[in-house]
C-alpha positions as CSV (number, residue, x, y, z in Angstrom):
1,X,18.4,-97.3,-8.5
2,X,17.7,-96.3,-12.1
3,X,16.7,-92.1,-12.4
4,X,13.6,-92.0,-15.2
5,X,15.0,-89.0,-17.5
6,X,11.3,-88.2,-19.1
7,X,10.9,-85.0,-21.1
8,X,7.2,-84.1,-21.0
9,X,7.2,-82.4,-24.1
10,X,8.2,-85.9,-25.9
11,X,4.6,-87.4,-24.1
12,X,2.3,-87.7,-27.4
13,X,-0.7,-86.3,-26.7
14,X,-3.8,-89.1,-26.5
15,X,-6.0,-86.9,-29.0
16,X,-3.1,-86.5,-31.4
17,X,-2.0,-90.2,-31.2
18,X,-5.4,-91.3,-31.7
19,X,-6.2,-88.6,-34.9
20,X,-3.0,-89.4,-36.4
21,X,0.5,-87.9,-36.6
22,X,-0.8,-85.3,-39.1
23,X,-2.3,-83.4,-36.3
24,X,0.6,-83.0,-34.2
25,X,3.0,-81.6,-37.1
26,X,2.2,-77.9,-38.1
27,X,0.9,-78.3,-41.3
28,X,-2.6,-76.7,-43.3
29,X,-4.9,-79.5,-42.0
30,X,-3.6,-79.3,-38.1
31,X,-3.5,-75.7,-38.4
32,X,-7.6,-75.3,-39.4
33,X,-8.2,-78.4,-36.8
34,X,-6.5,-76.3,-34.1
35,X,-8.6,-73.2,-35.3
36,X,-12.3,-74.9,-35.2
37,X,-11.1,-76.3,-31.8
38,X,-10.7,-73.2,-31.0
39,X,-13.4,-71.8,-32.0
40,X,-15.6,-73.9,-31.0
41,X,-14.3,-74.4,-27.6
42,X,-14.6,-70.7,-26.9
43,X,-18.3,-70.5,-28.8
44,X,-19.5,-72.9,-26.2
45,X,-18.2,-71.2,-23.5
46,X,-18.6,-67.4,-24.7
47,X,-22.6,-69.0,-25.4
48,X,-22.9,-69.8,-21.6
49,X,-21.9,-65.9,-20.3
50,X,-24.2,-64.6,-23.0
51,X,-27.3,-67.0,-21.6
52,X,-26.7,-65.2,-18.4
53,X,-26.4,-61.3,-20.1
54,X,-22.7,-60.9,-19.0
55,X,-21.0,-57.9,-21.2
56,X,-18.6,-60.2,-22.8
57,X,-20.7,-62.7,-25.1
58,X,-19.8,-65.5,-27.5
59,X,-17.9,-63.1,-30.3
60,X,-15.5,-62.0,-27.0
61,X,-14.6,-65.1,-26.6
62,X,-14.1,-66.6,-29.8
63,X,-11.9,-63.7,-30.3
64,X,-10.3,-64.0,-27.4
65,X,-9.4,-67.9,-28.1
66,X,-8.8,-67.2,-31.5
67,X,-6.1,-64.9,-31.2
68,X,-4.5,-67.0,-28.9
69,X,-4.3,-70.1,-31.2
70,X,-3.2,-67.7,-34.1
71,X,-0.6,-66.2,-31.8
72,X,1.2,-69.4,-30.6
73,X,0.7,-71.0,-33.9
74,X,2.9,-68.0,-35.1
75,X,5.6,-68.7,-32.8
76,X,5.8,-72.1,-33.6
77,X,6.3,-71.2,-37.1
78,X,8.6,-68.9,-36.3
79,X,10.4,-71.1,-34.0
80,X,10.7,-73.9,-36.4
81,X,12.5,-71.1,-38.9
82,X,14.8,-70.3,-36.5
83,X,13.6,-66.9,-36.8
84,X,13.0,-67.1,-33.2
85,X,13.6,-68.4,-30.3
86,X,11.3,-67.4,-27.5
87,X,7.8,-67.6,-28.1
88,X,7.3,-63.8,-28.1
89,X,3.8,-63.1,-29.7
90,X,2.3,-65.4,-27.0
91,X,3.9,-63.6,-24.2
92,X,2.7,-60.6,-25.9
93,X,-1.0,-61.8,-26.2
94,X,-1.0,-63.3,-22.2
95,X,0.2,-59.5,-21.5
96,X,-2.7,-57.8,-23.8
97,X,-5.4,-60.4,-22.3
98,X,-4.5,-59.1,-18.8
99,X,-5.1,-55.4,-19.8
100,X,-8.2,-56.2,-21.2
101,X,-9.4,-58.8,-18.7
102,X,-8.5,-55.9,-16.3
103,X,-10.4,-53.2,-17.8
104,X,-13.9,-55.1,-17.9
105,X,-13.8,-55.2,-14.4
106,X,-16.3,-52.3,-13.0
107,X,-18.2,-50.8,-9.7
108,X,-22.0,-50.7,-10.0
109,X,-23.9,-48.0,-8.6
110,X,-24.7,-50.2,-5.8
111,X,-20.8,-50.2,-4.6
112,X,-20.4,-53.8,-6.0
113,X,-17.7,-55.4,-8.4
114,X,-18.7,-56.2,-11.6
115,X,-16.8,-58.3,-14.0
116,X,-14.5,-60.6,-12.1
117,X,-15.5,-63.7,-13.4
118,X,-16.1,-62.4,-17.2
119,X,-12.3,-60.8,-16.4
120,X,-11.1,-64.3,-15.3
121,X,-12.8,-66.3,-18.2
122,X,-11.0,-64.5,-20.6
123,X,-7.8,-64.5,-19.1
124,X,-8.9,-68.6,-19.2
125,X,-9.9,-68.9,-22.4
126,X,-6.5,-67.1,-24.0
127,X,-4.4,-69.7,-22.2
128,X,-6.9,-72.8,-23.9
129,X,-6.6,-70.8,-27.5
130,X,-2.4,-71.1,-26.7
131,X,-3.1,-74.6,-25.5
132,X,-4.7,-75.5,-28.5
133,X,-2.8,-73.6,-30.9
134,X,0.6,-75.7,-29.1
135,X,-1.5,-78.9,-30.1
136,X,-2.1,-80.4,-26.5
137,X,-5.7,-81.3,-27.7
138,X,-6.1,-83.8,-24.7
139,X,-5.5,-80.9,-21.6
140,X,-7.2,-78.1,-24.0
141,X,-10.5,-80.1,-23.4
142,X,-9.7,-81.2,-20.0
143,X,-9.5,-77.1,-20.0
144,X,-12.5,-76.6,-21.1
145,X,-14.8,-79.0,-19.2
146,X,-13.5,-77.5,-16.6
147,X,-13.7,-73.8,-17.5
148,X,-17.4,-74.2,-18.7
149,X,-18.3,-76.4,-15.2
150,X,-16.6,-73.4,-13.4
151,X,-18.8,-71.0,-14.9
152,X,-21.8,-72.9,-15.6
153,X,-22.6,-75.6,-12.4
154,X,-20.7,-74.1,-9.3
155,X,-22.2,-70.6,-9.3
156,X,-25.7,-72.9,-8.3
157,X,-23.4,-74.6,-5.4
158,X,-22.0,-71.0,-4.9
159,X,-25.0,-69.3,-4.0
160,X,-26.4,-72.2,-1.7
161,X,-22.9,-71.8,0.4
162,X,-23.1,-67.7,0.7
163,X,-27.2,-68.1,1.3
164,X,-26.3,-70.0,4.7
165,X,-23.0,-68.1,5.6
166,X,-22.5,-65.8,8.9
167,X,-21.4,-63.0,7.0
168,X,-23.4,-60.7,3.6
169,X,-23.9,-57.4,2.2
170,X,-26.9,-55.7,1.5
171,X,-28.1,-52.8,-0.9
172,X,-30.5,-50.6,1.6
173,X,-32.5,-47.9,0.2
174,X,-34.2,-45.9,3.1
175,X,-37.3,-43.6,2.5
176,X,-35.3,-41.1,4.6
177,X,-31.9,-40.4,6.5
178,X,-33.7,-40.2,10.1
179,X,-35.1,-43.5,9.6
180,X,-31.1,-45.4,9.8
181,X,-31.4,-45.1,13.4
182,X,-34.2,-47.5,13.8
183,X,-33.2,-49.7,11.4
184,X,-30.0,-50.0,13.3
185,X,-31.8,-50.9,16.0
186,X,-34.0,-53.3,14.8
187,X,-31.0,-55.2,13.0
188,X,-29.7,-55.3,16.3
189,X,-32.6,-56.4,17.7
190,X,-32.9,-59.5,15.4
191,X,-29.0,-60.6,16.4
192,X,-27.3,-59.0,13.4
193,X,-23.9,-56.9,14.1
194,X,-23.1,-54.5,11.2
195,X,-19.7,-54.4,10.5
196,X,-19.6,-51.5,7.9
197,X,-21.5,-49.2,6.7
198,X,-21.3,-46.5,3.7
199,X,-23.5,-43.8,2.3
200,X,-23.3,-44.6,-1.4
201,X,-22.8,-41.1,-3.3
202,X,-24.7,-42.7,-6.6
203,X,-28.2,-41.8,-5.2
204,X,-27.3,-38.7,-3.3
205,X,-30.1,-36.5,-5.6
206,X,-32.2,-39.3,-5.3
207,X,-34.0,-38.4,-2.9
208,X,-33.7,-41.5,-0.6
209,X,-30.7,-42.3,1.9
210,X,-28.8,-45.4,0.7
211,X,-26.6,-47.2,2.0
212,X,-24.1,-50.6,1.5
213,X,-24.3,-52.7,4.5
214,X,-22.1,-55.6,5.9
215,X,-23.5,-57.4,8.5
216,X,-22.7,-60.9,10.6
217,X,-25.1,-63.0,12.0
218,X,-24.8,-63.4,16.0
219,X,-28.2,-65.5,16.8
220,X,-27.9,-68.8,17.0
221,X,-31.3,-69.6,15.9
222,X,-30.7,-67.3,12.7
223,X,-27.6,-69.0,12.0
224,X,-29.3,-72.6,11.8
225,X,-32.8,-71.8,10.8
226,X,-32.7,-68.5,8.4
227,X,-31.2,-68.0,5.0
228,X,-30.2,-64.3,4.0
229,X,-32.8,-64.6,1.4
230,X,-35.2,-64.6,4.7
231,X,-33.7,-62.0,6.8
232,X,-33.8,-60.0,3.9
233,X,-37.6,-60.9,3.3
234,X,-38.2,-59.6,6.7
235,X,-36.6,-56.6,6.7
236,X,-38.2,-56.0,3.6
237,X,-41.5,-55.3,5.2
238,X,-40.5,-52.4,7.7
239,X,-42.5,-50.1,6.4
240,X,-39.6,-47.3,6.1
241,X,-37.5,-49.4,4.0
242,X,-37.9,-48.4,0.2
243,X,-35.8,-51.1,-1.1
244,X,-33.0,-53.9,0.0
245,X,-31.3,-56.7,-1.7
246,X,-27.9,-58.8,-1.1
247,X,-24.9,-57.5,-2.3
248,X,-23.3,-60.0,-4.8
């Protein structure tokens, strides 16, 4: 039996082969072709959070991808000098993409997380710009079909999945602290268990009593017939609530 001894780093890259050997050498022209990849890759996908009003936009992101590429095209210089011979300035960047990923993570006044999947598309699009800026055209826009798909097709599918699940959160906003009781019991009532609740200190001089909510679904017949979107609707029209939505 013959052992295959195959060093994945001698595969050409499809993309490469098919441009030319130019591309793949480190050289003026690959160096702007891995830039504009780059850039454009991350405009694309930086364009898709801003159509949707999350903090970190198109310029994030092409900043993001862009000082990736830059970074690991620098290493590669480097390397090829012999002046190094660890790829330090990516390691570096993958460390400062964490911290910054990190800190755009936040709580709204309505107890929830905001900023996870921003957080997690940057962390994403650093590794493409390092991808790209290492010349492996071919799984940088693998990368990215599936990055922007991620962000831009699931959440639909995403939604229609937590819409029919046994288990949500809801924002409630009570015209008074007295009236919790009954609502309590008319939850109850319609075959919903609460499995946490919490005052939420944001709206304590508000004058209402507010509340985050988790509750599970027990009925049956709410299980197979209702969405939360329904429930909520419901609930919506008890004549003490001031306001409730779904925690996302």
């Amino acid at each position: 039996m013959v052992a295959l001894n195959v060093n994945i780093f001698d595969l050409a890259d499809p993309i490469s082969k098919l441009l030319g050997d130019w591309s793949s050498h480190l050289d003026l022209w690959s160096i702007i072709l891995r830039i504009v990849v780059s850039v454009v890759f991350s405009a694309i996908i930086g364009w898709e959070r801003s159509t949707k009003r999350h903090a970190a936009g198109l310029r994030t992101f092409m900043l993001v991808s862009l000082s990736a590429t830059m970074a690991t095209l620098l290493d590669l210089f480097l390397i090829g000098k012999s002046l190094s011979v660890f790829p330090i300035l990516s390691a570096a960047f993958v460390i400062g993409i964490a911290i910054i990923s990190s800190n755009s993570i936040l709580f709204s006044s309505k107890s929830q997380i905001k900023g996870l999947t921003t957080a997690v598309g940057l962390w994403s699009v650093g590794f493409m710009g390092l991808l790209i800026g290492a010349g492996f055209y071919t799984v940088s826009l693998i990368g990215f079909i599936a990055l922007i798909s991620c962000l831009s097709l699931f959440p639909t599918l995403e939604r229609r999945f937590k819409n029919k699940s046994n288990h949500f959160e809801i924002h409630l906003e009570l015209k008074h602290k007295d009236d919790l009781q009954n609502f309590v019991t008319t939850i109850r009532k319609l075959g919903l268990r609460i499995d946490d609740i919490e005052v939420n200190p944001a709206y304590i001089h508000s004058g209402l009593s507010v509340y985050s909510i988790a509750l599970t679904i027990q009925n049956n017949e709410l299980k197979t017939y209702k969405t939360h979107t329904e429930i909520i609707e419901a609930l919506r029209s008890i004549e003490y609530v001031h306001h409730i939505e779904e925690m996302t």
